[in-house]
CHARMM internal coordinates of N, CA and C (Angstrom, degrees):
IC EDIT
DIST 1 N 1 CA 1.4444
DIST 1 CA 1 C 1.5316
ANGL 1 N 1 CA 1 C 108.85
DIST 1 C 2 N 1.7277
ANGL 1 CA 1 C 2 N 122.31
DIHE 1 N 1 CA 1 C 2 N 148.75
DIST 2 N 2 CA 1.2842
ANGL 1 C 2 N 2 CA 122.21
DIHE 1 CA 1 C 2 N 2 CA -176.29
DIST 2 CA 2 C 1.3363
ANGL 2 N 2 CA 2 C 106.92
DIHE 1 C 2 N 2 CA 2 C -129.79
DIST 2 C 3 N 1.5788
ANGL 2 CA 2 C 3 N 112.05
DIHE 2 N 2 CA 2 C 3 N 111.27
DIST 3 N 3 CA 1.3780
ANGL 2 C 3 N 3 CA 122.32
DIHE 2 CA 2 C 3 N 3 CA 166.61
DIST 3 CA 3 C 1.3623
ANGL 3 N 3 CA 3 C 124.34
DIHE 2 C 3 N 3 CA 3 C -62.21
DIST 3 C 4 N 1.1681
ANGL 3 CA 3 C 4 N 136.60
DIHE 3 N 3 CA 3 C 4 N 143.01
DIST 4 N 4 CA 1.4041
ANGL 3 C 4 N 4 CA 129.43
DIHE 3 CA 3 C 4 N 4 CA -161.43
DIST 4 CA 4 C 1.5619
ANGL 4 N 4 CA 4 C 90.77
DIHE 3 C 4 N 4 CA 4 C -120.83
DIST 4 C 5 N 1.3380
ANGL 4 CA 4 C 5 N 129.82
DIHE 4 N 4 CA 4 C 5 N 1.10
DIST 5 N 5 CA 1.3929
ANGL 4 C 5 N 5 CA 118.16
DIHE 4 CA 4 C 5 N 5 CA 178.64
DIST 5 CA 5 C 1.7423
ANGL 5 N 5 CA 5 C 114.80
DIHE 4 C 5 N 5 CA 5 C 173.94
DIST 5 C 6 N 1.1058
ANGL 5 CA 5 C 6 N 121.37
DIHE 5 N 5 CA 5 C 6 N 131.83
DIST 6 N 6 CA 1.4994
ANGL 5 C 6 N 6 CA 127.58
DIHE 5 CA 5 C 6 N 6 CA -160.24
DIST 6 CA 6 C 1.7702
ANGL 6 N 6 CA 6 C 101.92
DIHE 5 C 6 N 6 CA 6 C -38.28
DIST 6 C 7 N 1.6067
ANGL 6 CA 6 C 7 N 110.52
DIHE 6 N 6 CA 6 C 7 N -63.03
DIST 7 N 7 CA 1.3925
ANGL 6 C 7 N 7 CA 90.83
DIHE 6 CA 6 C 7 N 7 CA -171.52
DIST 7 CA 7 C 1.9670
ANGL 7 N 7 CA 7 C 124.59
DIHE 6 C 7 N 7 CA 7 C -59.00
DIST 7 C 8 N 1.1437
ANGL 7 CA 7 C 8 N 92.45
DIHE 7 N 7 CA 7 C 8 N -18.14
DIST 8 N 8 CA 2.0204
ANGL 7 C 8 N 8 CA 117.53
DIHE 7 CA 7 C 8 N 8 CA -178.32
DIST 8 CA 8 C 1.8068
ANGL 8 N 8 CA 8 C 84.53
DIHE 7 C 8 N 8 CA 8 C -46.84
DIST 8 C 9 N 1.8871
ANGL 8 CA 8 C 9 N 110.63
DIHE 8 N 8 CA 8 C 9 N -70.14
DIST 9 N 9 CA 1.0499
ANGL 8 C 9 N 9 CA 118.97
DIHE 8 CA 8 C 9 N 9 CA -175.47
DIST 9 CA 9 C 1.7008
ANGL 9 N 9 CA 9 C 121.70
DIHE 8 C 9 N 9 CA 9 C -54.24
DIST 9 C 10 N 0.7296
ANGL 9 CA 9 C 10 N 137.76
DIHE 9 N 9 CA 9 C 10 N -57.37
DIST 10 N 10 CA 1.6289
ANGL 9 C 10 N 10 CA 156.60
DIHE 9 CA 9 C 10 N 10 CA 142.42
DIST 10 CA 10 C 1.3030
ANGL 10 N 10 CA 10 C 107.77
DIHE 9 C 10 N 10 CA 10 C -0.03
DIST 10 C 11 N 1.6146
ANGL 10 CA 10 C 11 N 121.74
DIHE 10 N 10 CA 10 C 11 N -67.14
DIST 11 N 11 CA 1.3842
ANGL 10 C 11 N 11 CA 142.99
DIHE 10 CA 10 C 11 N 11 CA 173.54
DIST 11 CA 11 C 1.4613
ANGL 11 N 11 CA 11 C 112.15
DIHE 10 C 11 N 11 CA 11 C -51.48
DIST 11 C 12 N 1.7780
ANGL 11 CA 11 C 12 N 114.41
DIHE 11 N 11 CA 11 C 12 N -39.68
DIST 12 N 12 CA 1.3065
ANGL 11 C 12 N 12 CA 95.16
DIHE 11 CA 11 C 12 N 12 CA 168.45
DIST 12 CA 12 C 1.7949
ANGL 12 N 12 CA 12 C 122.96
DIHE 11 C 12 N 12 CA 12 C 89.39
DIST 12 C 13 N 1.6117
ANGL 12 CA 12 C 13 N 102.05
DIHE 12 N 12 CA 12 C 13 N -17.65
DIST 13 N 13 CA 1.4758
ANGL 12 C 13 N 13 CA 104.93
DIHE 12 CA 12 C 13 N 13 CA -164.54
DIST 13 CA 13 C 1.6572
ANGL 13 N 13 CA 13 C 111.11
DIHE 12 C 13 N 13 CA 13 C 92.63
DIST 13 C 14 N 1.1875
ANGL 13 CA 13 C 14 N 112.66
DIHE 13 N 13 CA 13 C 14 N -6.24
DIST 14 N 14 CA 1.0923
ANGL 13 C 14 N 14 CA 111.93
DIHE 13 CA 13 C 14 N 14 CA 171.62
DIST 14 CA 14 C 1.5106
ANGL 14 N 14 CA 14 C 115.46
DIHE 13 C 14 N 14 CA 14 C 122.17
DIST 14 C 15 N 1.7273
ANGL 14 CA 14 C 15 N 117.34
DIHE 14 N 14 CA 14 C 15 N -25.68
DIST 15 N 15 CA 1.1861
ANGL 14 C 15 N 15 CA 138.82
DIHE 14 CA 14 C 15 N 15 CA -166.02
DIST 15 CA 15 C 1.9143
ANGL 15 N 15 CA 15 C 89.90
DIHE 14 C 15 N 15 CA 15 C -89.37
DIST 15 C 16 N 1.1778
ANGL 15 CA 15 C 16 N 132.65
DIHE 15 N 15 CA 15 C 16 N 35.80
DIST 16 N 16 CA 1.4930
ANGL 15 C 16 N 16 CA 128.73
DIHE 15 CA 15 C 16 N 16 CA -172.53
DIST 16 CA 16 C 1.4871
ANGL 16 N 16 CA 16 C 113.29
DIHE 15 C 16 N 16 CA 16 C -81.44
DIST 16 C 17 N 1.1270
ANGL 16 CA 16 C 17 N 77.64
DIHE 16 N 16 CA 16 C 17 N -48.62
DIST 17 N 17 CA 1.9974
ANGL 16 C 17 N 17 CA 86.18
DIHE 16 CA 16 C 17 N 17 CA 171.12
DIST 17 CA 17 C 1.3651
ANGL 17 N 17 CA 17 C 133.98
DIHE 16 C 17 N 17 CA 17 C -52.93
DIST 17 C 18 N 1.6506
ANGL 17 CA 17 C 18 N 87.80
DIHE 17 N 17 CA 17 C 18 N -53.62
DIST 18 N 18 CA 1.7467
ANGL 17 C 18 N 18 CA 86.60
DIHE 17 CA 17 C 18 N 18 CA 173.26
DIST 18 CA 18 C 1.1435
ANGL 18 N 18 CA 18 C 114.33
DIHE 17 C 18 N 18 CA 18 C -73.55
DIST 18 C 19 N 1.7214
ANGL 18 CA 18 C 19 N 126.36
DIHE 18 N 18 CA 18 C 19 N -23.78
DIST 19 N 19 CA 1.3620
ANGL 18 C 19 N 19 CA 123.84
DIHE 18 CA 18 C 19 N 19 CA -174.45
DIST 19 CA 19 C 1.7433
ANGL 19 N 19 CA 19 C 111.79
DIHE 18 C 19 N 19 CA 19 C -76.01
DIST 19 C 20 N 1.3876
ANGL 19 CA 19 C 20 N 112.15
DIHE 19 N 19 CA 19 C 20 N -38.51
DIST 20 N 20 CA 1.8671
ANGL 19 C 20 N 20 CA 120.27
DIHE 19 CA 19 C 20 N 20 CA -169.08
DIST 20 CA 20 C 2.3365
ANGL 20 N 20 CA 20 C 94.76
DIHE 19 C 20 N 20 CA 20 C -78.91
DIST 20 C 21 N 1.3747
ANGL 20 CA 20 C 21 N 88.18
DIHE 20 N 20 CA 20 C 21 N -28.83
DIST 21 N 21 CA 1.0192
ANGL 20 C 21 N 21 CA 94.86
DIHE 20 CA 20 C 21 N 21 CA -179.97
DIST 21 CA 21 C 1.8426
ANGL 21 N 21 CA 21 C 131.15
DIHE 20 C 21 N 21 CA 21 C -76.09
DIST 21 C 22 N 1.2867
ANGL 21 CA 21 C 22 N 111.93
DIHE 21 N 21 CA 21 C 22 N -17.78
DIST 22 N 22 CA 1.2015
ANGL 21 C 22 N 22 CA 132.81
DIHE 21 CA 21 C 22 N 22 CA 147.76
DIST 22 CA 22 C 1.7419
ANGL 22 N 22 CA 22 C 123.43
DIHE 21 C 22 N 22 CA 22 C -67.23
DIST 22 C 23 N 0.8062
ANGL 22 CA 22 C 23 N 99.19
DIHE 22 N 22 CA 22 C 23 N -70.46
DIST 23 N 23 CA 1.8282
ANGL 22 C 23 N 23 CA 109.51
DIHE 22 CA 22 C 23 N 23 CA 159.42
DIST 23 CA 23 C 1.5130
ANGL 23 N 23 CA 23 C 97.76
DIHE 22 C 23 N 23 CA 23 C -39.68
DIST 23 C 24 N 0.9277
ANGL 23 CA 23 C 24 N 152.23
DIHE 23 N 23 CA 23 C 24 N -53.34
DIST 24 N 24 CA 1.6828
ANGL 23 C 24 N 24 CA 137.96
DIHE 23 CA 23 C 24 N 24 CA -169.89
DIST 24 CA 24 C 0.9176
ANGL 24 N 24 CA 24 C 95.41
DIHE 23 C 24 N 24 CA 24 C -78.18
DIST 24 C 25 N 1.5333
ANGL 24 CA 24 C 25 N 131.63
DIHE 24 N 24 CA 24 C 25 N -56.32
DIST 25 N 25 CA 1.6220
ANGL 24 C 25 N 25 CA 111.40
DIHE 24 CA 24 C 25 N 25 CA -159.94
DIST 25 CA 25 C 1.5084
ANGL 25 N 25 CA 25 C 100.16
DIHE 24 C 25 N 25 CA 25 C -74.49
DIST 25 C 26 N 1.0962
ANGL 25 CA 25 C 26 N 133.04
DIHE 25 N 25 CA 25 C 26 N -6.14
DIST 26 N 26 CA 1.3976
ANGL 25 C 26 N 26 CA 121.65
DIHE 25 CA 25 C 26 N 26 CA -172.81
DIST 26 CA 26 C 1.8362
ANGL 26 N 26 CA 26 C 103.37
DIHE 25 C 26 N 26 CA 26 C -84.84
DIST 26 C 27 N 1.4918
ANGL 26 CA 26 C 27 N 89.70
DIHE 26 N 26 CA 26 C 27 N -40.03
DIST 27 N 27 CA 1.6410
ANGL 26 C 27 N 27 CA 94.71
DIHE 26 CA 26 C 27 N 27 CA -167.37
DIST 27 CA 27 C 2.0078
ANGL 27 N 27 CA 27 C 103.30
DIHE 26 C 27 N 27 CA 27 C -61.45
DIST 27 C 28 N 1.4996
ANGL 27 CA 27 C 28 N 89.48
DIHE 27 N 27 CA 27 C 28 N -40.74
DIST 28 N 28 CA 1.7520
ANGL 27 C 28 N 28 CA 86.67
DIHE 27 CA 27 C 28 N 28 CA 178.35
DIST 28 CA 28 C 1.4568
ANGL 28 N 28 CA 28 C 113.93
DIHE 27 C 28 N 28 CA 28 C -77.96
DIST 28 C 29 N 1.0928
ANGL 28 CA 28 C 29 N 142.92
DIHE 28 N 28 CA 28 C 29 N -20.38
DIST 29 N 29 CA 1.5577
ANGL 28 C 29 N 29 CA 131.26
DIHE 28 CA 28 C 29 N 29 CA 165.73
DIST 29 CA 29 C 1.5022
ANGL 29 N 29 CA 29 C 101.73
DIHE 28 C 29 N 29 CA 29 C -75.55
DIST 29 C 30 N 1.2506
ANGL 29 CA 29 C 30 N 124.02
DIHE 29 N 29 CA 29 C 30 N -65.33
DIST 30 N 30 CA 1.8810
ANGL 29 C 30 N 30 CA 100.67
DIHE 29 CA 29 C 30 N 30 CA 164.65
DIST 30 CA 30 C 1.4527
ANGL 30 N 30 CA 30 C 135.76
DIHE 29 C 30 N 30 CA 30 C -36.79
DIST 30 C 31 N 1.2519
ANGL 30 CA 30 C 31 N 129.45
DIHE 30 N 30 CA 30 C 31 N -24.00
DIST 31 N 31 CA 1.2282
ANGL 30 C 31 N 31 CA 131.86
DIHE 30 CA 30 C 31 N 31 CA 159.54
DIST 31 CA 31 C 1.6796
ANGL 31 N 31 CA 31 C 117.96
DIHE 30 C 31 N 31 CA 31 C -82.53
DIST 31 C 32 N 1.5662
ANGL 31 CA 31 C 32 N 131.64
DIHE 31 N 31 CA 31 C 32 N -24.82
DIST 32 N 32 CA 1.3704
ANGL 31 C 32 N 32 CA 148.23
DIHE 31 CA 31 C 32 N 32 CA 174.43
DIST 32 CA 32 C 1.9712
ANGL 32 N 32 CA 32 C 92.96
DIHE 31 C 32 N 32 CA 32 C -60.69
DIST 32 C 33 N 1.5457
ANGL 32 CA 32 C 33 N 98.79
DIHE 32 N 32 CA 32 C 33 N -62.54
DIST 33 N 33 CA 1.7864
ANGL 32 C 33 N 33 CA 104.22
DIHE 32 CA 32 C 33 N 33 CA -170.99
DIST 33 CA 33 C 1.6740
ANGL 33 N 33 CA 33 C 98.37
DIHE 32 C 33 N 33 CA 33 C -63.62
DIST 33 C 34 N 1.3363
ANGL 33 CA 33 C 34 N 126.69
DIHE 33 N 33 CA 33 C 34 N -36.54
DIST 34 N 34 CA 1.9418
ANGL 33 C 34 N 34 CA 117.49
DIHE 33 CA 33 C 34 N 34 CA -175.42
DIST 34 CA 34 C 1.8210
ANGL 34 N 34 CA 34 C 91.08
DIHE 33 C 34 N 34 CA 34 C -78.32
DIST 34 C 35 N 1.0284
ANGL 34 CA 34 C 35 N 131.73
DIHE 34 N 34 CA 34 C 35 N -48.70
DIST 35 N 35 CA 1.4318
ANGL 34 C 35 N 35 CA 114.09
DIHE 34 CA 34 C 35 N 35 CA 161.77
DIST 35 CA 35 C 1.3495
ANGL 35 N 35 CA 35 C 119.44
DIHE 34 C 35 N 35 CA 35 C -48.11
DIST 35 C 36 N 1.0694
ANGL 35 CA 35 C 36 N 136.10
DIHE 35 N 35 CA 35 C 36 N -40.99
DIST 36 N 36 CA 1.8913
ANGL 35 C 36 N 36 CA 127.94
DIHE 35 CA 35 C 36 N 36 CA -170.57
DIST 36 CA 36 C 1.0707
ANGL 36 N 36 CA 36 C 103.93
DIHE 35 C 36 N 36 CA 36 C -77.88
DIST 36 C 37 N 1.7670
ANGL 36 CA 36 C 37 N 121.79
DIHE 36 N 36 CA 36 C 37 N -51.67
DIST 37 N 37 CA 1.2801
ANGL 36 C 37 N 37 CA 101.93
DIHE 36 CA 36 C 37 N 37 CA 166.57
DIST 37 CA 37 C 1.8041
ANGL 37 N 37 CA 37 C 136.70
DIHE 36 C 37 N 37 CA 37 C -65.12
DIST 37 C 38 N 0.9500
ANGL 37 CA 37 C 38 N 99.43
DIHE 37 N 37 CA 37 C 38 N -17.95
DIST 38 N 38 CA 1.7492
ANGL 37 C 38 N 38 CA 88.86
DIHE 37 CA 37 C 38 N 38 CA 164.94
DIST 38 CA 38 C 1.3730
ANGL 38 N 38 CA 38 C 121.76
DIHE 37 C 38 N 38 CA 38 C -59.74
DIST 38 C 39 N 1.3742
ANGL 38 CA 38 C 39 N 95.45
DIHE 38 N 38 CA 38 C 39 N -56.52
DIST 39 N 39 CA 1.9057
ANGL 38 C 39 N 39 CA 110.26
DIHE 38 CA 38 C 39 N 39 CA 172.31
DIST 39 CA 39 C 1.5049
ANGL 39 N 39 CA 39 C 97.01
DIHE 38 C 39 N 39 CA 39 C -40.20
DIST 39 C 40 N 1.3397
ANGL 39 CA 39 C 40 N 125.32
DIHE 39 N 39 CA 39 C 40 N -70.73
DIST 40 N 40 CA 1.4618
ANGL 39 C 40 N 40 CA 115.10
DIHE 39 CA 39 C 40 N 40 CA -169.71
DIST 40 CA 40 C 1.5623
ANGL 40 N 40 CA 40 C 128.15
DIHE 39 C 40 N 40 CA 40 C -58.37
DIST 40 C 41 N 1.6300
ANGL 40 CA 40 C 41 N 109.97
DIHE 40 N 40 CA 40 C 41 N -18.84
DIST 41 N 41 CA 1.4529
ANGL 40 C 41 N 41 CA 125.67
DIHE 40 CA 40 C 41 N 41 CA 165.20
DIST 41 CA 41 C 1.4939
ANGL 41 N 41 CA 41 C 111.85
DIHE 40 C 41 N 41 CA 41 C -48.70
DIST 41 C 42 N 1.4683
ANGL 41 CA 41 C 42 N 107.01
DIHE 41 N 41 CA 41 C 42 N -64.22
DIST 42 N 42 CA 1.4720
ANGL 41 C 42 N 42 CA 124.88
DIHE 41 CA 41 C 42 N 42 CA -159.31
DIST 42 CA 42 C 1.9869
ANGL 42 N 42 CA 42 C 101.00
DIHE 41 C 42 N 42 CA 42 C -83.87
DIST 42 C 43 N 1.5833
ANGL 42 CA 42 C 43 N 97.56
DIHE 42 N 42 CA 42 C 43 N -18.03
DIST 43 N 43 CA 1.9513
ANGL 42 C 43 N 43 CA 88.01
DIHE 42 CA 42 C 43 N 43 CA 158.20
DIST 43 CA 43 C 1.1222
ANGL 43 N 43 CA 43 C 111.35
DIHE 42 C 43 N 43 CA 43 C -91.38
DIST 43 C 44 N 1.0292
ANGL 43 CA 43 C 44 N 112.12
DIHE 43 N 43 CA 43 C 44 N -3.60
DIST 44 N 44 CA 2.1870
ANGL 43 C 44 N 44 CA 101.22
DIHE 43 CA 43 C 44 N 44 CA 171.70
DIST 44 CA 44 C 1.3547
ANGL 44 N 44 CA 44 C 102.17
DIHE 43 C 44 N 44 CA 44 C -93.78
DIST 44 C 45 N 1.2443
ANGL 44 CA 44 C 45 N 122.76
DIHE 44 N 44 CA 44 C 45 N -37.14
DIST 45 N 45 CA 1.5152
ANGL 44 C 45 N 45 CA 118.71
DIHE 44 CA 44 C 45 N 45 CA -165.74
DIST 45 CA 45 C 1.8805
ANGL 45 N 45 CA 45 C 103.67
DIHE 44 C 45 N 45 CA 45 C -70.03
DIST 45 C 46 N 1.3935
ANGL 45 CA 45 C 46 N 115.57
DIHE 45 N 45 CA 45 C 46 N -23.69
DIST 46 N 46 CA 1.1547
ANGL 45 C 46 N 46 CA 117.58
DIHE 45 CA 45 C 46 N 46 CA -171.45
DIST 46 CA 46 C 1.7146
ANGL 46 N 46 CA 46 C 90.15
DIHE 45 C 46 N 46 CA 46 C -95.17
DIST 46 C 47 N 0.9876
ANGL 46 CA 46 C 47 N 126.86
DIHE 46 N 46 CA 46 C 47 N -62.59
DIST 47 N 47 CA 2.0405
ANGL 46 C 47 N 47 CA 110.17
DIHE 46 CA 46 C 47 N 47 CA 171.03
DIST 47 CA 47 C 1.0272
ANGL 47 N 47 CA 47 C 111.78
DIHE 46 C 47 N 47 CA 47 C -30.84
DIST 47 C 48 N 1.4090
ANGL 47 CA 47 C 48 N 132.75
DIHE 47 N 47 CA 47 C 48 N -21.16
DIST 48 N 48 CA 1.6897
ANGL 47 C 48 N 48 CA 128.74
DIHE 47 CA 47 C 48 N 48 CA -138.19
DIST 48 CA 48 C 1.8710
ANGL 48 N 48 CA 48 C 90.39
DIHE 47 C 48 N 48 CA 48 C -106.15
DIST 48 C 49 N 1.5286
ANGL 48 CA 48 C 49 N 116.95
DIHE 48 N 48 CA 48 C 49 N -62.16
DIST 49 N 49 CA 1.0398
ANGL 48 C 49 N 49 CA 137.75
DIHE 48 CA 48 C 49 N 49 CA 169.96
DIST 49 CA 49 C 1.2866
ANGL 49 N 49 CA 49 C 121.43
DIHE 48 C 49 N 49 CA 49 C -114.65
DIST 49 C 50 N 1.2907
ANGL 49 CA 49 C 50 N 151.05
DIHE 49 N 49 CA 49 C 50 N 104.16
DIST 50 N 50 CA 1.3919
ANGL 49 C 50 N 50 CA 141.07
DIHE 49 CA 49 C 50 N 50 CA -95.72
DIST 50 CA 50 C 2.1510
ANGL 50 N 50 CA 50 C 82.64
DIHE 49 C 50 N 50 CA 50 C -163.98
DIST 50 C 51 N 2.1140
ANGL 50 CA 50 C 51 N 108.61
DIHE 50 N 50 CA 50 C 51 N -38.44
DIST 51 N 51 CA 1.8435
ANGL 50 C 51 N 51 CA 85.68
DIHE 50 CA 50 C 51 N 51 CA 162.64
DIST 51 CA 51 C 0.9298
ANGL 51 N 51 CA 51 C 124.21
DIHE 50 C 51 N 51 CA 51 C -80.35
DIST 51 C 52 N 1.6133
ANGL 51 CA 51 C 52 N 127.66
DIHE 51 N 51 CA 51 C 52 N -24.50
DIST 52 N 52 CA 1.6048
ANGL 51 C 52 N 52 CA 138.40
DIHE 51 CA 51 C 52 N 52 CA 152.49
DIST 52 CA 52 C 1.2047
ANGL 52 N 52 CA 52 C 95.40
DIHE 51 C 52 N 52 CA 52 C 3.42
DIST 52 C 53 N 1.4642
ANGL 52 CA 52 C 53 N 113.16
DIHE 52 N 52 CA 52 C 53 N -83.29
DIST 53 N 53 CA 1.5376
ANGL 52 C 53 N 53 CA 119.50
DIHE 52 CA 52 C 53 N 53 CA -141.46
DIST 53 CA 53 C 2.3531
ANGL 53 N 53 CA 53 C 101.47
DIHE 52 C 53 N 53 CA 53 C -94.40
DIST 53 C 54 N 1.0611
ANGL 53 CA 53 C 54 N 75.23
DIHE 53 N 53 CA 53 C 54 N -14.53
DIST 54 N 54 CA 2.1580
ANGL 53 C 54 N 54 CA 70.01
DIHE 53 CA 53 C 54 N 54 CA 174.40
DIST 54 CA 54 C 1.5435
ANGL 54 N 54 CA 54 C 106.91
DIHE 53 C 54 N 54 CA 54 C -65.48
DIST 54 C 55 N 1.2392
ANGL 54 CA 54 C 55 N 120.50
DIHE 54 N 54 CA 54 C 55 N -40.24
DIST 55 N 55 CA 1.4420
ANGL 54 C 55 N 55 CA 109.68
DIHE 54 CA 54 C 55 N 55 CA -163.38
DIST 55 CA 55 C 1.7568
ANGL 55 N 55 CA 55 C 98.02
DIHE 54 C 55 N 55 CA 55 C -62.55
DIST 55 C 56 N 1.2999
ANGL 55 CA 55 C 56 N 122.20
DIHE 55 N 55 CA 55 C 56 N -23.10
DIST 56 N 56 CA 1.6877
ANGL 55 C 56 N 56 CA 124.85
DIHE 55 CA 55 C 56 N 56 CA -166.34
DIST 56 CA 56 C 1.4983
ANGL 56 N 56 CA 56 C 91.35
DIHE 55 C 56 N 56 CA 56 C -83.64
DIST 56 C 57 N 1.0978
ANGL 56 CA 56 C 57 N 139.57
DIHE 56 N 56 CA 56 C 57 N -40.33
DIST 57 N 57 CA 1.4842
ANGL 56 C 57 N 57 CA 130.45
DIHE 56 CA 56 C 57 N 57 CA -130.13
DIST 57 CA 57 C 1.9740
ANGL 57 N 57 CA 57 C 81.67
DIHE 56 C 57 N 57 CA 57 C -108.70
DIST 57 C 58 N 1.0993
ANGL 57 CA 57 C 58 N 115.76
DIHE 57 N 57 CA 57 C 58 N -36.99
DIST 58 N 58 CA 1.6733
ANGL 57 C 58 N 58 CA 129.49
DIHE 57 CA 57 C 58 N 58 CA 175.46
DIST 58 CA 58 C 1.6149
ANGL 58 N 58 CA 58 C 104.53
DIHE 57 C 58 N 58 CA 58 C -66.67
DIST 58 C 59 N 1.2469
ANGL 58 CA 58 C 59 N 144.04
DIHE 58 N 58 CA 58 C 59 N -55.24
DIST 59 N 59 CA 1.2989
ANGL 58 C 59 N 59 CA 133.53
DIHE 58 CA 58 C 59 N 59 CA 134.95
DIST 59 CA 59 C 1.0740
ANGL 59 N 59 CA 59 C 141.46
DIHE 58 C 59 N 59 CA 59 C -32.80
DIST 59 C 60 N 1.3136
ANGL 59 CA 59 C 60 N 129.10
DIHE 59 N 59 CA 59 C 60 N -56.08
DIST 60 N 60 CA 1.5068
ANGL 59 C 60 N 60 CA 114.39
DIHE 59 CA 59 C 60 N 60 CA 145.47
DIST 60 CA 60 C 1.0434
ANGL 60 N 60 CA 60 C 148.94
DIHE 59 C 60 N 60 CA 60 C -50.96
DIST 60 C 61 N 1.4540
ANGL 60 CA 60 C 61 N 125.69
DIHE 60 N 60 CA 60 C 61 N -11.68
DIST 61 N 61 CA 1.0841
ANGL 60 C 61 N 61 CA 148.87
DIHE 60 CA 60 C 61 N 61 CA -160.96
DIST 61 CA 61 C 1.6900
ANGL 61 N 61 CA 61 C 87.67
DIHE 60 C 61 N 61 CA 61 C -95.02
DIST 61 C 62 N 1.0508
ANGL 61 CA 61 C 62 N 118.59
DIHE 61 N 61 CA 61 C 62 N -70.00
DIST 62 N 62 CA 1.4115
ANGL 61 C 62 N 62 CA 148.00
DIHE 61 CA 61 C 62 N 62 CA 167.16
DIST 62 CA 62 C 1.6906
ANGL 62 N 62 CA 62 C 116.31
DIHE 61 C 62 N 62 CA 62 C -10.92
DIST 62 C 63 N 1.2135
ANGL 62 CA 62 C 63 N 77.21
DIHE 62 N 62 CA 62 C 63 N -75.61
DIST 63 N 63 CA 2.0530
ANGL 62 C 63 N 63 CA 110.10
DIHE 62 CA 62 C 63 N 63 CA 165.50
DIST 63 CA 63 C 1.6265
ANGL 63 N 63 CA 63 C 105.49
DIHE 62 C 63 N 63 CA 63 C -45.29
DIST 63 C 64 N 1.0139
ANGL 63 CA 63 C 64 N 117.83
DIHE 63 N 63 CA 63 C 64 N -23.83
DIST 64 N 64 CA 1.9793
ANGL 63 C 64 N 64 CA 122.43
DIHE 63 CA 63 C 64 N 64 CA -164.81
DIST 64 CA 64 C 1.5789
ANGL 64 N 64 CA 64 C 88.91
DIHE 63 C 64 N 64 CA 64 C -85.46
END
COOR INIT
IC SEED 1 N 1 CA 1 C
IC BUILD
């Protein structure tokens, strides 16, 4: 197929929405799951070694 001009391409035939619109929600639930798993990294690492993380939370606390 030959687009004659960026928005021509963009539009899709008309189907643009659902198509650009798939691609976002995909891109934002893939970035939601690389966010959850970090969160769950940094709660194991704190179960794992638990004074690790007091000296930070005792300083900040501190700092207030």
């Amino acid at each position: 197929m030959h687009w004659t001009s960026l928005s021509e391409f963009f539009s899709m035939g008309g189907y643009g929405f659902y198509v650009w619109g798939s691609y976002g929600i995909t891109l934002l639930l893939l970035g939601g799951e690389v966010l959850m798993l970090l969160k769950r990294k940094r709660s194991l690492a704190r179960r794992e070694d638990p004074q690790r993380f007091e000296g930070r939370n005792s300083q900040l606390e501190s700092s207030l």
